[in-house]
VOPAGU-2260 file (C-alpha; in pm, 1 decimal, decimal comma):
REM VOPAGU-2260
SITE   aa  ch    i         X         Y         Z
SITE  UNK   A    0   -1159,7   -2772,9    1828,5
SITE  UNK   A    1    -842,8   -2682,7    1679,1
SITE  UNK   A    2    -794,1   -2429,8    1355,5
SITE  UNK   A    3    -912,3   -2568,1    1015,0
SITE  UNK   A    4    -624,5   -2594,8     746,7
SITE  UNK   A    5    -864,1   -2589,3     489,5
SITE  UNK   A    6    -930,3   -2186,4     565,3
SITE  UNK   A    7    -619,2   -2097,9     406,3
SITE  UNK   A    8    -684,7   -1956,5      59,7
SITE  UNK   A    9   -1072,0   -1931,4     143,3
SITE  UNK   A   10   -1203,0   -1594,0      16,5
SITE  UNK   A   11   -1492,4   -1405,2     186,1
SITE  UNK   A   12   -1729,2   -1203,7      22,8
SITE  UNK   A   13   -1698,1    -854,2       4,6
SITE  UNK   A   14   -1761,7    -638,7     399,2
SITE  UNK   A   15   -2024,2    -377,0     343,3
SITE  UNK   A   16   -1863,9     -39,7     184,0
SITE  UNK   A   17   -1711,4     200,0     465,5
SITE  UNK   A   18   -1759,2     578,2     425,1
SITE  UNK   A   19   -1453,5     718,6     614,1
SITE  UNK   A   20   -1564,2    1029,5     787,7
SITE  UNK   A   21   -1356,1    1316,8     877,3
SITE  UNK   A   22   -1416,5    1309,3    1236,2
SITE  UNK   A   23   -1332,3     924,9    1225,9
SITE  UNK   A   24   -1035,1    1001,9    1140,5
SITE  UNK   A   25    -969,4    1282,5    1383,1
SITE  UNK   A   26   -1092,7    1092,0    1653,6
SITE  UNK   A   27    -896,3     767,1    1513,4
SITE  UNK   A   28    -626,1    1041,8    1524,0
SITE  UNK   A   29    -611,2    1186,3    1856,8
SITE  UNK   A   30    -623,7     778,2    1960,3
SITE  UNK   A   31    -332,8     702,8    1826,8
SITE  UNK   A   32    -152,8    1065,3    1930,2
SITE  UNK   A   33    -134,2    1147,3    1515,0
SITE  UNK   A   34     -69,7    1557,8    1549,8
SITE  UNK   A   35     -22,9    1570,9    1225,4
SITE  UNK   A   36    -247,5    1857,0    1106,7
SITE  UNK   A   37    -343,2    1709,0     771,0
SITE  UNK   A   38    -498,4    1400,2     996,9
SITE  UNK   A   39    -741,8    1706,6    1200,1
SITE  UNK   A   40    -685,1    2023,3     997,5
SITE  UNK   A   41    -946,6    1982,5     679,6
SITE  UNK   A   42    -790,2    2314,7     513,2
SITE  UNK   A   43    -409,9    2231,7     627,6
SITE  UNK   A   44    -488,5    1871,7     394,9
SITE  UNK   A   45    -622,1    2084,5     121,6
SITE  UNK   A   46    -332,9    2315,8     110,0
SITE  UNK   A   47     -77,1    1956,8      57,2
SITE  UNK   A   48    -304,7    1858,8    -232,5
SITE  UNK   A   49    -565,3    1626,9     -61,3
SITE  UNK   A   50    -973,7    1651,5     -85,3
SITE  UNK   A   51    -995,0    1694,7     259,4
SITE  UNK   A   52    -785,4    1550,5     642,1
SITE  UNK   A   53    -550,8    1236,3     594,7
SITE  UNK   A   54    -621,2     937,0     789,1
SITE  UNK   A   55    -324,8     823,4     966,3
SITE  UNK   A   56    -109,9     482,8     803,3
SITE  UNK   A   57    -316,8     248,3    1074,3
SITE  UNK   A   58    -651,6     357,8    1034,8
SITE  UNK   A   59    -733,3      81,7     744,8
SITE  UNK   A   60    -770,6    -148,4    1046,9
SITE  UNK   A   61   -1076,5      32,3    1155,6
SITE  UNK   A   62   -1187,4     -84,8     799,8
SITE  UNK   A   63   -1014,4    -439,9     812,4
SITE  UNK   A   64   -1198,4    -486,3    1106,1
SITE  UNK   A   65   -1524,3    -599,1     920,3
SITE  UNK   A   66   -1352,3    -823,0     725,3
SITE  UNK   A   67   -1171,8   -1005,4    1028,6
SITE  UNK   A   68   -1567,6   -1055,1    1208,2
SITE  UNK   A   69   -1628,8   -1226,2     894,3
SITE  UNK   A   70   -1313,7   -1489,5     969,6
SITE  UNK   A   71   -1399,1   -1485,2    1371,1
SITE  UNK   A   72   -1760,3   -1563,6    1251,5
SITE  UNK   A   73   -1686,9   -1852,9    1060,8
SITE  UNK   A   74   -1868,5   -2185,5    1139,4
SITE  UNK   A   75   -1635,5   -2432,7    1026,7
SITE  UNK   A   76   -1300,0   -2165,3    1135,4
SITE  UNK   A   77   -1249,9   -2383,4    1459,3
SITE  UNK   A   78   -1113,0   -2019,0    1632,1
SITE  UNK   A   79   -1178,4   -1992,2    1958,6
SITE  UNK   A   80   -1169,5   -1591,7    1957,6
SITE  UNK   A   81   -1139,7   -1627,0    2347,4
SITE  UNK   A   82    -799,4   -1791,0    2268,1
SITE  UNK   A   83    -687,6   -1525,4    1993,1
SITE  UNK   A   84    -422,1   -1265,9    2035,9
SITE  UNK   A   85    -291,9   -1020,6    1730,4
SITE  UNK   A   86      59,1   -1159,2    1647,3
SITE  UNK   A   87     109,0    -904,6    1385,8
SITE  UNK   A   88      -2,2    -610,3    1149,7
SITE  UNK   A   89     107,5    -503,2     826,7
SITE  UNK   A   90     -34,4    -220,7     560,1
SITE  UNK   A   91     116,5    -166,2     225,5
SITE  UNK   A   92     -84,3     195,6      63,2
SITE  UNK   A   93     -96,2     280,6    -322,0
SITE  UNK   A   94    -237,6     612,3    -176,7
SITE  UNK   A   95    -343,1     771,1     158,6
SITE  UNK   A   96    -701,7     782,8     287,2
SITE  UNK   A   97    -877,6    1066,7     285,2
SITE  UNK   A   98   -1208,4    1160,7     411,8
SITE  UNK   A   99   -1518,2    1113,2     169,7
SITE  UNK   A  100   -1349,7     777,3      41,8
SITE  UNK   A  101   -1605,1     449,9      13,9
SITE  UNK   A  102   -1380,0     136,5      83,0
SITE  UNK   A  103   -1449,3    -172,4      42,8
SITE  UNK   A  104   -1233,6    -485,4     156,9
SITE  UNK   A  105   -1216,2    -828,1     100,0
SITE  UNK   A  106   -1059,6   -1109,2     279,7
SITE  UNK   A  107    -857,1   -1365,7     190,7
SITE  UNK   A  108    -686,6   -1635,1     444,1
SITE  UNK   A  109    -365,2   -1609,6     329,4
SITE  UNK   A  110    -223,3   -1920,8     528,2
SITE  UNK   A  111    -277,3   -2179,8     826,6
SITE  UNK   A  112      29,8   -2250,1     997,7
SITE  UNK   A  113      40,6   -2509,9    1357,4
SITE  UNK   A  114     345,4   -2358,0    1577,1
SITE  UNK   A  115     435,6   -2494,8    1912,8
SITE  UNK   A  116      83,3   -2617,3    1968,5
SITE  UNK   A  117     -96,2   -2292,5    1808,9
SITE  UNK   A  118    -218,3   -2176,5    1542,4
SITE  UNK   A  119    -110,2   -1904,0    1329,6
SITE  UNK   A  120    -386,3   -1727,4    1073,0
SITE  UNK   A  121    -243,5   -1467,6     845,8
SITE  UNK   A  122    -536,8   -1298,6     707,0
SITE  UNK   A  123    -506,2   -1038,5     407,6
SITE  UNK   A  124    -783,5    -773,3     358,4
SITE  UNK   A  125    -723,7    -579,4      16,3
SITE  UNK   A  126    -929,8    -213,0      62,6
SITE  UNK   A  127   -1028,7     -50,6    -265,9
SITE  UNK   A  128   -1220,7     267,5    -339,3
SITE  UNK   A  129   -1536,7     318,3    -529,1
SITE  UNK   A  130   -1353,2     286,1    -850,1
SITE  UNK   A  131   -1236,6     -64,1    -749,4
SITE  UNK   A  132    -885,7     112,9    -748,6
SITE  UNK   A  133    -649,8     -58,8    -469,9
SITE  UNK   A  134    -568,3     156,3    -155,6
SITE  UNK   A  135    -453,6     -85,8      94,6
SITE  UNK   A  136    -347,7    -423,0     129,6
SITE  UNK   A  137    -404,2    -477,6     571,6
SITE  UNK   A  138    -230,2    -810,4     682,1
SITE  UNK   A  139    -318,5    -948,1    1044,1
SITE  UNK   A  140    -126,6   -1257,1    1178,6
SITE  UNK   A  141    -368,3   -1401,4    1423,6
SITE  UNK   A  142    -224,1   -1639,8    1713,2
SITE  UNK   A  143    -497,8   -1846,9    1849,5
SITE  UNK   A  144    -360,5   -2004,9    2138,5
SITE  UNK   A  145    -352,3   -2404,9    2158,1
SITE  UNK   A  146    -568,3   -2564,1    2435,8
SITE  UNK   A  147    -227,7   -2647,3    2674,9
SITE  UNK   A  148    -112,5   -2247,0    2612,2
């Protein structure tokens, strides 16, 4: 079964709202060698002006993630995930994460491209907090490999 075209512009319902915790983000931290100490340090992020410790620029993809299952989970998606690789990943932030935020993110399949016999899914999850106020726009490029690959 190859990719359906038809996903691309398909919006999926809100994931459940994420609570970011603080030692999610220190242990998102110290996986991704962030030694920052507003990403571990809760006073150190109150002293630069934040509630409480930063997540580090990637973390929204702990968040994205939910929204992504959603795609992967898709009946009519035609995506084989045991023929998907991550071609690419892209955040654009109105403001950092901080511990104690709610997020929520929504999907939307920004596009369906065929390339040399795969498929290419750009998928675009926009995060907002409790307010509905935008945080972060995540954008995943999904390669799911043709049946010859």
């Amino acid at each position: 079964m190859s990719v359906n075209p038809d996903l691309a512009g398909r919006v999926f319902p809100p994931a459940s709202p994420y609570l970011v915790g603080r030692e999610k983000i220190r242990e998102f931290s110290r996986a991704v060698f962030a030694t920052s100490p507003l990403n571990h340090d809760p006073e150190a992020a109150r002293a630069a002006g934040y509630a409480d410790v930063v997540a580090p620029p990637t973390f929204p993809v702990v968040i994205q993630e939910a929204t992504l299952a959603q795609l992967l989970a898709e009946p009519d998606a035609g995506i084989d995930y045991s023929r998907v690789v991550h071609g690419e990943q892209r955040f654009e932030s109105s403001r950092p994460i901080v511990a104690g935020d709610e997020l929520t993110a929504t999907l939307t399949v920004a596009s369906v491209k065929s390339l040399g016999g795969n498929a290419m899914v750009t998928a675009r999850s926009e995060i907002v907090d409790g307010a509905g106020a935008h945080v972060v726009t995540a954008t995943s490029t999904l390669v799911v490999r043709g049946e010859d690959s």
